[in-house]
N, C-alpha and C positions, 0 to 999 in steps of 0.2 A: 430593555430590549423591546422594539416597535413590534406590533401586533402581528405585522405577515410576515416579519423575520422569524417569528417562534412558530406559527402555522409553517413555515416552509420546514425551519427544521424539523418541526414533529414528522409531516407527512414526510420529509426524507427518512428518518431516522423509521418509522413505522414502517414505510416500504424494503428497507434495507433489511428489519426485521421479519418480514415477510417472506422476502427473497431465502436468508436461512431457514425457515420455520418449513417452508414447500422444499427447501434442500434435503432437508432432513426427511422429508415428508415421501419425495418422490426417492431416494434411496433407500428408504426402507420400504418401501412397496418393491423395490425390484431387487431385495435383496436374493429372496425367495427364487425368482423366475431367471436371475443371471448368476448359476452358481460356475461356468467355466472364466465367468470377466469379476469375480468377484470384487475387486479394486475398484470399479467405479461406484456401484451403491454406497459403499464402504467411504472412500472417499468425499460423497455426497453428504454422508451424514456428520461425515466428522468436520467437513467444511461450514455446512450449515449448524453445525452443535460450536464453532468459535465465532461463528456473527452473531449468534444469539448470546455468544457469551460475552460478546466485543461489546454489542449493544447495551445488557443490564451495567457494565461495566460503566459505559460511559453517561450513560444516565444518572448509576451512583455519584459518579465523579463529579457530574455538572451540579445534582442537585446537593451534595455536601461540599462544596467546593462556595455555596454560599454560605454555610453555616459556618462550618470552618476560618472564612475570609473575615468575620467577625472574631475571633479570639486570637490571643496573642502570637498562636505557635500556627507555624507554617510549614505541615509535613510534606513540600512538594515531594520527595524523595517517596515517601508513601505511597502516594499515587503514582508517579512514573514508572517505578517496577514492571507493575501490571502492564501498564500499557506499551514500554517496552518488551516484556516476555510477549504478548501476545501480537505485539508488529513484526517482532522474529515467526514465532507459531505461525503466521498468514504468511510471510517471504516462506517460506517453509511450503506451506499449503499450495501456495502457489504456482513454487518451483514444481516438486510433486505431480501435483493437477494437471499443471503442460503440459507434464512430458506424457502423462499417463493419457492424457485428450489427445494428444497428435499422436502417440503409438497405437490407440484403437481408431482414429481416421487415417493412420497408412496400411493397418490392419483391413480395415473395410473398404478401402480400396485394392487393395491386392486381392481380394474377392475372398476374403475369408468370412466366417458368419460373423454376423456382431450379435450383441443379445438381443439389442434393443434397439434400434434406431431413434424411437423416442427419448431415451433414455442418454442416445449420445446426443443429439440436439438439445436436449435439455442441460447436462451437460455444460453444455458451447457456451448458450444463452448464459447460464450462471456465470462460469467462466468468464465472459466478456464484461456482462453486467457490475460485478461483485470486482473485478480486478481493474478496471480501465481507469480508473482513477489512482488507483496506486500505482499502475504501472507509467503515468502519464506524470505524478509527483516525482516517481523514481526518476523518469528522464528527463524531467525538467531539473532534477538535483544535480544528475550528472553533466549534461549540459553545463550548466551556471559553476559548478565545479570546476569544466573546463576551461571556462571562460575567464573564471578568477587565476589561473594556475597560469595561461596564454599571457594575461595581461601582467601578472607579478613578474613571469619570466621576462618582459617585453620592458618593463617599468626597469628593473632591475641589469638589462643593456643598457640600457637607455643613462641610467645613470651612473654605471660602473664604465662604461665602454663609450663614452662622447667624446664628441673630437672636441679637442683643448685647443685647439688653434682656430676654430671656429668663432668660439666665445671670445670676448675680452675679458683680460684677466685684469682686475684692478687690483694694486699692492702698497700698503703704506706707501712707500718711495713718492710715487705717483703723485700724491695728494699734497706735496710737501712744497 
């Protein structure tokens, strides 16, 4: 791996660590002062306690993923567990965190008190920051999904349903 390829992903991977580490950090500061909204500090911490877990995680992985790639046995199964359980845990988190985001901004706009204002823009920020790339792999999955499905159904007229009088049909006979 070329030298600002592993600088890039450190400082991604560091920031991304960072992002949880202040999640964690500013929900448990406001655990304390928002005990009527209690779900969002709560939420904060436990979103920022699985990107820090997401992260050791995938650290371990890269860096035994060479030692491993040296001996004969290949436990991908080993490793993918995890990383499947915890891309469920965030579509989880995720879903969760939405709704809970936009029910305390129609909360706060129907003029009800929020706790924190800071507290919901931070929030957002996370929210945007931590999700937009998953949400943006999810829709390019489904897209490409649909894309594959439009053209198999389109392939599969095409070949079951053509007009035979179109074509020239060539038949032993023919050739004789």
């Amino acid at each position: 791996m070329s030298s600002w390829v592993w600088w890039t992903v450190m400082l991604l991977t560091l920031a991304y660590l960072l992002l949880g580490v202040f999640s964690i950090g500013v929900g448990a500061s406001f655990k304390q002062a928002c005990r009527e909204q209690e779900w969002s500090p709560i939420h904060l911490c436990v979103f920022g306690s699985i990107i820090v877990i997401k992260v050791i995680l995938i650290t371990f992985w890269a860096r035994l993923k060479l030692r491993i790639g040296d001996s004969w046995v290949q436990p991908t199964l080993m490793f993918a567990v995890p990383f499947i359980f915890f891309g469920l845990v965030t579509l989880i988190a995720v879903i969760v965190g939405g709704v809970w985001l936009v029910q305390e901004r129609i909360q706060s706009c129907n003029g009800e008190p929020v706790c924190s204002s800071t507290l919901q823009v931070f929030s957002a920020v996370i929210f945007a920051l931590i999700n937009i790339p998953f949400l943006v792999l999810l829709y390019v999955t489904a897209v490409i999904l649909i894309l594959a499905i439009i053209f198999l159904a389109a392939t599969s007229y095409h070949y079951f349903y053509k007009d035979v009088d179109a074509t020239e049909v060539v038949t032993c006979d023919d050739n004789l």
